[in-house]
C-alpha positions in Angstrom: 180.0 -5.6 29.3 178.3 -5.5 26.4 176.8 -8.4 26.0 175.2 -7.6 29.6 173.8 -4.3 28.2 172.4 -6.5 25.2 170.8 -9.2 27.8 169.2 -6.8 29.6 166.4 -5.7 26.9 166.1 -9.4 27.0 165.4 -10.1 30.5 163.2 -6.7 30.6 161.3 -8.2 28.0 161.1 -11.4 29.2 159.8 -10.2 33.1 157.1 -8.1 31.3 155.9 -11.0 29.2 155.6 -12.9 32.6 153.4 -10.3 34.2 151.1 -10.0 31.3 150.7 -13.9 31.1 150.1 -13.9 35.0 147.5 -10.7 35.0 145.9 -12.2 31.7 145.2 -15.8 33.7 144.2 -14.1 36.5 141.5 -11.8 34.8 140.4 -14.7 33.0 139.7 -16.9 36.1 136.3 -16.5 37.5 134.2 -17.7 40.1 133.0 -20.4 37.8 135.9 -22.4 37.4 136.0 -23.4 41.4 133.1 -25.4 40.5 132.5 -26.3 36.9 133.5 -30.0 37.3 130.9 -30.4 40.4 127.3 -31.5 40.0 124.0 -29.9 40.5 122.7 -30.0 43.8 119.2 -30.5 44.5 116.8 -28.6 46.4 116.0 -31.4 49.0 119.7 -30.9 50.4 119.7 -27.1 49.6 116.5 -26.7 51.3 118.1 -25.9 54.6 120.6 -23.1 53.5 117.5 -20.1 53.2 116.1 -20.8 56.3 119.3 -21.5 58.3 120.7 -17.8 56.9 117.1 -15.9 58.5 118.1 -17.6 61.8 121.3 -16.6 61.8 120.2 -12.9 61.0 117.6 -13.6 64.3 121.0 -13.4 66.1 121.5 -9.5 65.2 117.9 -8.7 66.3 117.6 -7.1 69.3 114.2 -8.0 69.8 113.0 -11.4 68.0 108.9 -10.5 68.6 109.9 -6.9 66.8 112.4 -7.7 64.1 113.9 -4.5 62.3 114.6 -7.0 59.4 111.2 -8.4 58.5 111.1 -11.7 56.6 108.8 -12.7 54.3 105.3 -14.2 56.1 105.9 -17.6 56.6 109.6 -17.6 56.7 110.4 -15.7 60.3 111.2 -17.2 63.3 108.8 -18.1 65.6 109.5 -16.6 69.4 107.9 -19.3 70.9 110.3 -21.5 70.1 113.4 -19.3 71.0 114.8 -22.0 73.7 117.9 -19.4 74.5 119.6 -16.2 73.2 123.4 -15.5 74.1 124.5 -11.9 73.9 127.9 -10.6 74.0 127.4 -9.8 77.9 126.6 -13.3 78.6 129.1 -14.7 76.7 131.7 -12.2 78.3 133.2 -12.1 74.6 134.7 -15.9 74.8 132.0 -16.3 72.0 130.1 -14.8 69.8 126.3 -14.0 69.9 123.7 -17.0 69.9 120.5 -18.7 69.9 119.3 -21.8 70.3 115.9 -22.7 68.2 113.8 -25.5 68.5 112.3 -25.5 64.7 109.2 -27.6 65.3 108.0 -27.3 61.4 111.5 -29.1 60.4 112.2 -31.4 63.1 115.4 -29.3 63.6 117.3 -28.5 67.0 119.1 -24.9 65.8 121.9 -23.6 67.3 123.0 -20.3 65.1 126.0 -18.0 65.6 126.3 -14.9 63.9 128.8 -13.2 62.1 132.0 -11.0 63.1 130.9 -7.4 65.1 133.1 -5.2 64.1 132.3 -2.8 67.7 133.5 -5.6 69.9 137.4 -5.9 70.6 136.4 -9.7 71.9 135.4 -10.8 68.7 139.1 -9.5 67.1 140.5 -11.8 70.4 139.1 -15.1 69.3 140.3 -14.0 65.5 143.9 -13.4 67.3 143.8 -16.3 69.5 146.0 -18.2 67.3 149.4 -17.9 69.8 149.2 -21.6 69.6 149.4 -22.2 66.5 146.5 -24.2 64.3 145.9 -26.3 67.4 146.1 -30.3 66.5 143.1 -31.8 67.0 141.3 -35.5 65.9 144.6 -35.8 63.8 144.5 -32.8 61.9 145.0 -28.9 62.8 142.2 -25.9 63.5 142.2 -22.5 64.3 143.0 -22.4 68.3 140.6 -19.1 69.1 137.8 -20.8 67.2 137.9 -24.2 69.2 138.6 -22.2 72.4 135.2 -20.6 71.3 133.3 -23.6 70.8 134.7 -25.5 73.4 133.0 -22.4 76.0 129.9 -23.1 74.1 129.3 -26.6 74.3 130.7 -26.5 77.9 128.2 -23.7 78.7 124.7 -25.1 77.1 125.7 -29.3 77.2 122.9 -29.7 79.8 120.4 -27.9 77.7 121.1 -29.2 74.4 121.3 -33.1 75.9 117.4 -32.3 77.4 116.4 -31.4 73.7 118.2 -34.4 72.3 117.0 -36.8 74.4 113.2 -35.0 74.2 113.0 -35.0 70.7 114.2 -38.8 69.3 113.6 -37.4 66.0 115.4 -34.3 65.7 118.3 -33.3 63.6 121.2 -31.0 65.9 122.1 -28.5 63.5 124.9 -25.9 64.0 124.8 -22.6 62.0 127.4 -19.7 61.5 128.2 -16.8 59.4 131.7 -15.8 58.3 133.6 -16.1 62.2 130.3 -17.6 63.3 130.8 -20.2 60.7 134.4 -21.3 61.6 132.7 -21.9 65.4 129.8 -23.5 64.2 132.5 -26.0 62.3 134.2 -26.7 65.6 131.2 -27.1 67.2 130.4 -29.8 65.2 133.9 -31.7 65.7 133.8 -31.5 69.0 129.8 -33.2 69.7 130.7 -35.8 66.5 133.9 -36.3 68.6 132.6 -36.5 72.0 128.9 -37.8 71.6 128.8 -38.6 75.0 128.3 -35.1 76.1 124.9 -35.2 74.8 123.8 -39.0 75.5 125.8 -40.6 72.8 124.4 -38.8 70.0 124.4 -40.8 66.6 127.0 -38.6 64.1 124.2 -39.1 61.3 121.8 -36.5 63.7 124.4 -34.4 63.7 124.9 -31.6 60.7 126.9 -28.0 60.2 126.2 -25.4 57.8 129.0 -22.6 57.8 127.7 -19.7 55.5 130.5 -18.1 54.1 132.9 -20.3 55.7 136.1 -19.1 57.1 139.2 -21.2 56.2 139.1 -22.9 59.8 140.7 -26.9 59.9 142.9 -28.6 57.8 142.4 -30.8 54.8 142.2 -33.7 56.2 139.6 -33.3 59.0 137.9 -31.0 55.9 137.4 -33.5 53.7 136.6 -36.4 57.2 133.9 -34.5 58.3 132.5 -33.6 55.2 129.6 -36.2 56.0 128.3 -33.8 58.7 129.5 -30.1 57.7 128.7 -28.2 54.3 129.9 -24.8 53.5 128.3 -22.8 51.1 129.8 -20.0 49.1 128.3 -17.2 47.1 130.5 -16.2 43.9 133.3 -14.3 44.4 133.4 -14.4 47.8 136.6 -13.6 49.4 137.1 -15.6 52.8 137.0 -19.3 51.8 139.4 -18.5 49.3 142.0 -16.9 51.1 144.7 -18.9 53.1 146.2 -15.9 54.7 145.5 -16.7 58.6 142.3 -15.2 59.6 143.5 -12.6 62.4 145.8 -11.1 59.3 142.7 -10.4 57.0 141.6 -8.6 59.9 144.6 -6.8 61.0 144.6 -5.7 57.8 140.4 -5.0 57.3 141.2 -1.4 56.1 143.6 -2.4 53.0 141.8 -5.5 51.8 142.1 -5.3 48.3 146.0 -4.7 48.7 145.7 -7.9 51.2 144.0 -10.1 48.2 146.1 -9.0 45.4 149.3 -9.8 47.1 148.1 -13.2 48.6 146.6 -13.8 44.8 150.5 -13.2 43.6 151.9 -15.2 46.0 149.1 -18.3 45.4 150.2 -18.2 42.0 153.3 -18.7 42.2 153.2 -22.0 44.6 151.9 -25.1 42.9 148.6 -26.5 44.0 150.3 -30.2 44.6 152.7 -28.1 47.2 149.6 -26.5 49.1 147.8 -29.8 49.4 151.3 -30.9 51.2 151.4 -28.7 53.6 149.8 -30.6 56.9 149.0 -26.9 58.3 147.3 -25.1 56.0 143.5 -24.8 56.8 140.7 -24.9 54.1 136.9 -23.9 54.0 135.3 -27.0 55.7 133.2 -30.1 54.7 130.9 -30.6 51.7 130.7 -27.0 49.1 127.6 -25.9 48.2 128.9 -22.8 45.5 126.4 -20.4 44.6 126.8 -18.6 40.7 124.6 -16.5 39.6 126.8 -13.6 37.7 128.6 -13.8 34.2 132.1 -13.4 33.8 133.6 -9.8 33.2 130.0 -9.0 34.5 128.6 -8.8 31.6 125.1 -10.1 33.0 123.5 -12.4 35.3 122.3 -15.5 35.1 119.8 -17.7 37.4 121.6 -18.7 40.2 122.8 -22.4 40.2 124.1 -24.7 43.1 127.0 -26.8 42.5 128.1 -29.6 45.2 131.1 -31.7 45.8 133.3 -32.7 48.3 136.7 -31.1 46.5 140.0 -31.8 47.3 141.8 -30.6 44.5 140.8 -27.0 44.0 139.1 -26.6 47.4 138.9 -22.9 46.5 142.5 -22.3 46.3 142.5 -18.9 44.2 141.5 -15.4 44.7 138.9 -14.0 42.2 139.9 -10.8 41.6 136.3 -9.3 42.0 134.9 -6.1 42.5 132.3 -8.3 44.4 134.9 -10.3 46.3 133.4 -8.8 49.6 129.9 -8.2 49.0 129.5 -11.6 48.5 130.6 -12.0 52.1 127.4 -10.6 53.1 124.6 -12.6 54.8 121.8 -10.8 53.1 123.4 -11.5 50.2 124.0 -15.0 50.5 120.1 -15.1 52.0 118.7 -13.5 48.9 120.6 -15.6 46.2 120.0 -18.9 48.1 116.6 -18.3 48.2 116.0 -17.7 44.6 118.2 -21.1 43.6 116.0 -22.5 46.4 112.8 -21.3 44.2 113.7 -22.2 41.0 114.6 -25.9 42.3 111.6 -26.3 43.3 110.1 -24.7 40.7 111.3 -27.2 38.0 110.4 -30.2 40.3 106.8 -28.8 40.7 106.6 -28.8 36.8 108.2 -32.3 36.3 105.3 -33.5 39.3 107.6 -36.1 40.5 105.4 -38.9 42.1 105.9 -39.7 45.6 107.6 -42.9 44.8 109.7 -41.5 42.7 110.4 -38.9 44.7 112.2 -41.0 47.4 114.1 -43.5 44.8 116.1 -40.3 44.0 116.7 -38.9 47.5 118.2 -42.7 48.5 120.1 -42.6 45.2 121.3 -39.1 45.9 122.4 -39.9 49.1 124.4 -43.2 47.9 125.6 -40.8 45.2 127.3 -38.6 47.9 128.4 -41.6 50.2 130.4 -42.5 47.1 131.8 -39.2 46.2 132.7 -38.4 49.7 134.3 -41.8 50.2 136.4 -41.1 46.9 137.5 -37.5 48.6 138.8 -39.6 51.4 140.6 -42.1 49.3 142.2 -39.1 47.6 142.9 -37.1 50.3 144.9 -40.6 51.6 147.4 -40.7 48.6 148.6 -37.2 49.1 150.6 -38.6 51.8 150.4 -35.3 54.1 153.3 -34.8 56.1 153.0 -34.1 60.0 154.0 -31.7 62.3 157.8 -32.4 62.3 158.6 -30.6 58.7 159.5 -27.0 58.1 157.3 -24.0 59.2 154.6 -23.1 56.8 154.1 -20.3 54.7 150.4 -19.7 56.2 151.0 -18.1 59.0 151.8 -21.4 61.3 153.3 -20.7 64.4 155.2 -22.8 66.9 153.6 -24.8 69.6 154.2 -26.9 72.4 156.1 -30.6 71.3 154.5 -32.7 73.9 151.2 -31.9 72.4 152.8 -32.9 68.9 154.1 -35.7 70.4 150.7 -36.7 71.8 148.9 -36.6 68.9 151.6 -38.4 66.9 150.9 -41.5 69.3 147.0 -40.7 68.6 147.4 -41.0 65.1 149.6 -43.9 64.6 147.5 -46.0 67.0 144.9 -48.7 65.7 142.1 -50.4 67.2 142.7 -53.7 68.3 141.7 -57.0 66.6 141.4 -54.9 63.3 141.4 -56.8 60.0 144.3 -56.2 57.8 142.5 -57.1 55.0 140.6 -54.0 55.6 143.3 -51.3 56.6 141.4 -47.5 57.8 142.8 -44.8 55.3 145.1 -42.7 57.1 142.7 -39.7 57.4 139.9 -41.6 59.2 142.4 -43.9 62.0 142.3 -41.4 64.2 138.8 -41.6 64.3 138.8 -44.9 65.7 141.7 -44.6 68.6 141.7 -43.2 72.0 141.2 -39.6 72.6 142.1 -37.0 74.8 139.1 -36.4 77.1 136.6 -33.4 77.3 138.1 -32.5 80.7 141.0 -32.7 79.6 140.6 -30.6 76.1 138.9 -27.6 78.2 141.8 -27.5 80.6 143.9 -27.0 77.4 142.3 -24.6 76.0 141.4 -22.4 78.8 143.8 -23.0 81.3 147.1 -22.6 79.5 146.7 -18.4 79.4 144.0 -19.0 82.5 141.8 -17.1 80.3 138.9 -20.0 80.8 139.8 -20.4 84.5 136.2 -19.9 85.7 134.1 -21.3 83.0 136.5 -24.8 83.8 135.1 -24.6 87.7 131.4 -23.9 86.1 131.8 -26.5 84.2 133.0 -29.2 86.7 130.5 -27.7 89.7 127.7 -28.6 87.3 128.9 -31.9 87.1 
């Protein structure tokens, strides 16, 4: 007895040293450290990110002609060349707001979503439409309400986005999003680089994403596969990207947010990284990071705001910064404000270097090989962690159970090869599924819509018009 009454000072001790240690690493860890390893990018491939963010703010407007935010001259959006605007009533709340945007000056076909409104309950139901599970699809797994989103919005405006395709050669199909908006923007993307044929074969390399403030929206495999066409850019501290919890439980729980982000940041800690990448089911931010740092840690100051880029798949944003700014950073005006100024100072220091033409377009091929390279390297990587499938335990991320025939589908999609393939050349794992046969786009919509008959009617719209 009493050598348990002497142990327990001990173990006291010992439980309290373990805390300090844990809220001592934590406190240290800032925003910086996601990205400190991870090159500069430059402003030819930031370029985008400013103007993208005042289109996407375009979506709140009520009235493009008579904006209540006013951007800067030169830098709105020109109503003329508004090709469509989506609002809740025309959606009927299976998707968010949109607008489609023929950008003339930038040889850019727009399509921008906009961020969560917290007034409309049909917003919350795409966040909640996860009954499913993290839907399998291409070989990997995505948010179920998000596809089911994107699936409505391809199906609804194919006809009009092949027109512009095929009318403009030289165009660049660009999908924008904020925060939810982001994670459809994502799967709009899959879904046209996986079924080009919906808009006249449509080469992947026209095709690009930008999720601002990226929700955590497909697994790491189809992350790290698509990364060639989707980039997500992060501003600090910001909270989404970094948090694995399942997005209709940061929701749920919108009201005690900090209490949501200190206990997911206990639990992260505790759980090896090398046991997170393992897990086939957990979803991460998508695509390429662009990360955004502009503040000091402790903030004690700021600094000019720098881009780093990298296609990560180690420390994808795994760990919550514990940041009075963890949530402001969320914001689009925010994200539009800081961009911008790392936009201006780029080109600031290339104006005073007066690069000459030549040289100009030496670097942008060699910066593009430089990301082929990096990105084939993230694939490489992401093929030796040897991800388990579907038929392991439940995970601790909020997975839930789904159908096994659909498992068992995909399990026959994955392990499938095209034939007359050279062994001397074997596809990695994460990109075979790229090159078997697919379900079709019939086929997907009837899965997503008909299964609660929630998409009944948009599935007869959709095959009348055909």
């Amino acid at each position: 007895m009493s050598i348990l009454c002497g142990l327990c000072p001990i173990l006291e001790c010992v439980y309290c040293l373990g805390c300090a240690r844990w809220a001592w690493k934590r406190c240290l860890y800032t925003a910086g450290h996601d990205s400190e390893d991870w090159g500069i990018a430059s402003a030819e491939e930031f370029e985008p990110v400013p103007r993208l963010c005042r289109y996407i703010l375009a979506v709140y407007e009520d009235d493009i002609r008579h904006p209540l935010w006013e951007p800067p001259e030169g830098y709105g959006i020109n109503p003329d060349w508004l090709i469509l605007r989506k609002t809740y009533e025309d959606t009927g709340g299976r998707a968010p707001s949109y607008i489609l945007y023929l950008d003339h000056d930038h040889s850019d076909i727009v399509l921008a979503v906009r961020g969560l409104n917290m007034a409309k309950e049909s917003d919350y139901a795409v966040l909640l439409d996860n009954n499913l599970g993290k839907r399998m699809f291409d070989g990997g797994y995505v948010h179920n309400g998000l596809l089911k989103a994107a699936g409505w919005v391809l199906d609804e405006e194919c006809n009009v986005l092949k027109d512009l395709v095929v009318s403009n050669p030289g165009y660049t199909l660009t999908f924008a999003g904020h925060s939810l908006g982001s994670g459809v923007a994502a799967m709009l993307a899959l879904l046209v680089v996986r079924y080009p044929n919906k808009l006249e074969n449509i080469d992947r390399k026209r095709v690009r994403c930008y999720s601002i403030a990226p929700a955590r929206c497909m697994s790491l495999n189809l992350a790290v596969r698509y990364a060639d066409v989707i980039n997500s850019v992060v501003l600090q501290d910001d909270f989404l990207p970094r948090t694995a919890t399942p997005l209709e439980d940061i929701f749920k729980s919108l009201f005690c947010l900090p209490c949501l982000l200190c206990i997911r940041c206990m639990k992260d800690t505790c759980i090896s990284e090398e046991k997170m990448l393992k897990d086939p089911r957990r979803l991460y931010a998508p695509g390429r990071m662009y990360h955004i740092v502009e503040r000091k840690p402790f903030k004690l100051g700021r600094h000019p705001p720098v881009v780093k880029t990298a296609v990560p798949v180690d420390g994808r944003f795994e760990h919550i910064v514990l940041s009075c700014n963890a949530t402001s950073d969320h914001a689009i005006i925010w994200i539009l404000r800081e961009s911008q100024r790392a936009l201006d100072i780029m080109m600031e220091k290339e104006k005073r270097m007066e690069i000459p033409a030549k040289q100009r377009m030496e670097r942008q091929e060699s910066l593009a090989k430089e990301h082929n390279l990096e990105y084939r390297a993230a694939l490489q990587r992401a093929a030796t962690l040897a991800v388990p499938h579907a038929d392991q335990p439940p995970s601790l991320y909020g997975t839930f159970h789904h159908e096994q025939e659909e498992e068992e589908e995909e399990d026959s999609l994955i392990g499938s090869s095209v034939e007359g393939e050279s062994s001397s050349s074997p596809l990695l794992p994460f990109e075979r599924s790229r090159h078997s046969s697919k379900v079709s786009w019939d086929e997907l919509i009837e899965r997503l819509f008909d299964k609660d008959g929630s998409g009944h009617l948009a599935l007869k719209k959709s095959q009348s018009l055909r």
